[in-house]
C-alpha positions in Angstrom: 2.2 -6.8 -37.3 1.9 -6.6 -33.4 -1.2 -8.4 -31.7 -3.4 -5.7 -29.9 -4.8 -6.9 -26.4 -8.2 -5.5 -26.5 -9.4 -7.0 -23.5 -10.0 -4.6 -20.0 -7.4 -5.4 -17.8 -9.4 -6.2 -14.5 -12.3 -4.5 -16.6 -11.1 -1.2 -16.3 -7.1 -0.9 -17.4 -6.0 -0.9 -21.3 -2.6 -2.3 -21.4 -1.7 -0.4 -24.7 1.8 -1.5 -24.3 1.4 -5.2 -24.5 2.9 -7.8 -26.8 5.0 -4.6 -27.7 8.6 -5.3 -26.4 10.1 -2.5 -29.0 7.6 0.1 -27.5 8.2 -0.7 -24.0 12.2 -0.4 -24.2 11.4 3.1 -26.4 9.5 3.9 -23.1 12.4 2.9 -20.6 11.4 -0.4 -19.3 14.8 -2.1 -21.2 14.8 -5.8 -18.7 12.3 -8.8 -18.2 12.6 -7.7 -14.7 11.2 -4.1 -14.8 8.4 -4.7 -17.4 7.5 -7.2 -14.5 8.0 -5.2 -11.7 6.2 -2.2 -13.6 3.2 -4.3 -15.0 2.9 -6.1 -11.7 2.2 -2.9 -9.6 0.0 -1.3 -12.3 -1.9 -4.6 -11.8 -2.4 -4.2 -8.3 -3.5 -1.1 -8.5 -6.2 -1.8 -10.9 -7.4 -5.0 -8.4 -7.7 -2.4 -5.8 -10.0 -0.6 -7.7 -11.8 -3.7 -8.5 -12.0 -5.0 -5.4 -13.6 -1.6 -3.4 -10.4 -0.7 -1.7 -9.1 2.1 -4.0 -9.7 4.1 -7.0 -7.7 4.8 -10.1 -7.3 8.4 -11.7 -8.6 8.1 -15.3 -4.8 8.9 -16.4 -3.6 5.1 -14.6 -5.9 3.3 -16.3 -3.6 3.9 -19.4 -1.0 1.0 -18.4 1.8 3.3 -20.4 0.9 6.8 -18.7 1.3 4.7 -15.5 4.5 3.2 -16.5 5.6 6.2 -17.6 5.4 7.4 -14.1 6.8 4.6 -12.2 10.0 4.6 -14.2 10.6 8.6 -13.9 9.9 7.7 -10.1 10.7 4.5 -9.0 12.8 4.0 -6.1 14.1 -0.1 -5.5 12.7 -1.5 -2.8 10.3 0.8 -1.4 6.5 1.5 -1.8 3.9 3.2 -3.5 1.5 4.8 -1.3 -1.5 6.7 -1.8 -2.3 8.1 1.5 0.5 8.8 3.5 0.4 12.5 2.0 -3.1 12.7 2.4 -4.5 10.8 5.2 -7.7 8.7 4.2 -7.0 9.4 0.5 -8.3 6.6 -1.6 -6.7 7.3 -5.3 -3.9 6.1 -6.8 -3.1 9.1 -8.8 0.3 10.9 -9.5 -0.7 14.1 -7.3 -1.2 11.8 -4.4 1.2 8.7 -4.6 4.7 9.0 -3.5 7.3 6.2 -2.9 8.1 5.8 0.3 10.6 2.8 2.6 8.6 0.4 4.8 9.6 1.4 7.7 7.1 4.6 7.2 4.9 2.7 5.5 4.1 0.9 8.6 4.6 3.5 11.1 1.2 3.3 12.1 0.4 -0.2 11.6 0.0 -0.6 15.1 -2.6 1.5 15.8 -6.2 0.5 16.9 -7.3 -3.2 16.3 -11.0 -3.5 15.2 -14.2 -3.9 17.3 -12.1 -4.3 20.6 -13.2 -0.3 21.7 -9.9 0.2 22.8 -7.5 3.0 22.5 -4.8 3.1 19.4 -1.9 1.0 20.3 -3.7 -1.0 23.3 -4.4 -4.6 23.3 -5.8 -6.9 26.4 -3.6 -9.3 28.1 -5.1 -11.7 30.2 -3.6 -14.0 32.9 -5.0 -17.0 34.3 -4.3 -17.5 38.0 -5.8 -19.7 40.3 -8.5 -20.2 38.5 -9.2 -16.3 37.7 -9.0 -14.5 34.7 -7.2 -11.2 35.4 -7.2 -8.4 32.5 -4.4 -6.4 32.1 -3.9 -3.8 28.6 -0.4 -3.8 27.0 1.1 -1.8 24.3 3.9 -2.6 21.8 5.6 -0.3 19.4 8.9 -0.5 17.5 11.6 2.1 18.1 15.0 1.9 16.5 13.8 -2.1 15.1 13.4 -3.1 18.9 9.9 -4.0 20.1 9.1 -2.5 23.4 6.5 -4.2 25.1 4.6 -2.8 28.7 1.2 -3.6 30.8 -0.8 -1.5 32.5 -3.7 -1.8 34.5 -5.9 0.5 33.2 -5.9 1.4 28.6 -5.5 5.0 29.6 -2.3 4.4 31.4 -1.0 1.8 28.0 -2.5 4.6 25.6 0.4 7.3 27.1 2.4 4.8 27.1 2.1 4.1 23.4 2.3 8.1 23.0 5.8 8.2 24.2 6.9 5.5 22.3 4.8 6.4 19.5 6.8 10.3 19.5 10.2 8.2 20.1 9.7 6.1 16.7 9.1 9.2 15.0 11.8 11.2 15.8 14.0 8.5 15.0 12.3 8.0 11.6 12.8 11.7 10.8 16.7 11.9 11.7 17.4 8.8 9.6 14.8 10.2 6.5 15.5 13.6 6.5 18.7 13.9 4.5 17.6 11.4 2.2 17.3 13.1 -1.5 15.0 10.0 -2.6 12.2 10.8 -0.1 9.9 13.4 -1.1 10.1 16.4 1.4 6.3 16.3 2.0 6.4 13.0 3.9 8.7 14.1 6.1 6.7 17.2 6.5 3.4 15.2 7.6 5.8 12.9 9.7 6.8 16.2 12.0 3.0 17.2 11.9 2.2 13.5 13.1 4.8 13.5 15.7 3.6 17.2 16.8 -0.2 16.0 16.8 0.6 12.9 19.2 2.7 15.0 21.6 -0.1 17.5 21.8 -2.5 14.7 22.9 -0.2 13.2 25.4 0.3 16.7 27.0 -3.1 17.1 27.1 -4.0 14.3 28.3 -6.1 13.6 25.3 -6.3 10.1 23.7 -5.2 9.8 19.8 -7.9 9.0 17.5 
């Protein structure tokens, strides 16, 4: 007779799948490695929940509707994300995660810094000289896996500059995604609608929130 696990995975998940190795191969997870892999990213999803950062949907919290999911969408080596589709979404759900290669992942992981009041993309530089502290703003951005790096005098001036670079990266992201029959066709949908939003605000002269 198989041992139940009765006890609330991070107090809210039910692994009904555990101590069940017959079960779990009848589902589709037939190695060591991809009841770990499976079990390891249901896990973090539940800490998220836990820990104030994300929700579950009520259907996750069943670790083999979850797995059930992941196998039937899995993709090696990418991620799961929850609010690329969706910007500012906060549940892990199946209508609103997709799998999706770090390189879009982090797209916009070098966006505004925290409590510096200064425009996405910016960052102060300062240079001592002669005993004066001289502030110059500097943006970086990846394009093509090559970090380009320029100062300016003033954050407006960096801020356009990060714009450009910013559409350039994009671009480049959607030519290399865009045939690629793993990616689901709505990120590269919001990429073009990102790309389109940024170049708007750099013709305008408008700053990117």
């Amino acid at each position: 007779m198989k041992k139940e696990n009765k006890k609330l995975v991070c107090g809210i998940g039910t692994n009904d799948l555990a101590y069940n190795t017959e079960k779990q191969i009848e589902l589709g997870l037939t190695t060591p490695e991809l009841r770990k892999k499976c079990l390891e990213a249901w896990n973090d999803r539940l800490k998220a929940q836990k820990e104030g950062r994300a929700t579950v949907c009520t259907e996750w919290l069943t670790y083999s509707n979850f797995a059930q999911w992941w196998l039937d969408t899995h993709i090696e080596n990418w991620c799961i994300d929850k609010d690329w589709l969706v910007a500012g979404n906060k549940e892990y759900s199946p209508n609103n995660c997709v799998w999706i290669p770090n390189k879009i992942n982090t797209l916009m992981n070098d966006g505004r810094k925290k409590n510096t009041g200064l425009p996405k993309g910016v960052s102060i530089l300062q240079v001592k000289y002669k005993d004066k502290v001289y502030n110059y703003y500097q943006t970086k951005c990846n394009v093509n896996n090559v970090q380009k790096c320029t100062t300016f005098d003033t954050p407006h001036e960096a801020h356009r500059q990060w714009q450009q670079l910013k559409i350039e990266e994009i671009d480049n992201v959607i030519r290399e995604y865009s045939f690629d029959y793993r990616l689901d066709g709505r990120v590269i949908q919001r990429l073009i609608k990102l790309r389109d939003k940024i170049q708007y605000h750099y013709d305008n002269n408008m700053e990117t929130q």
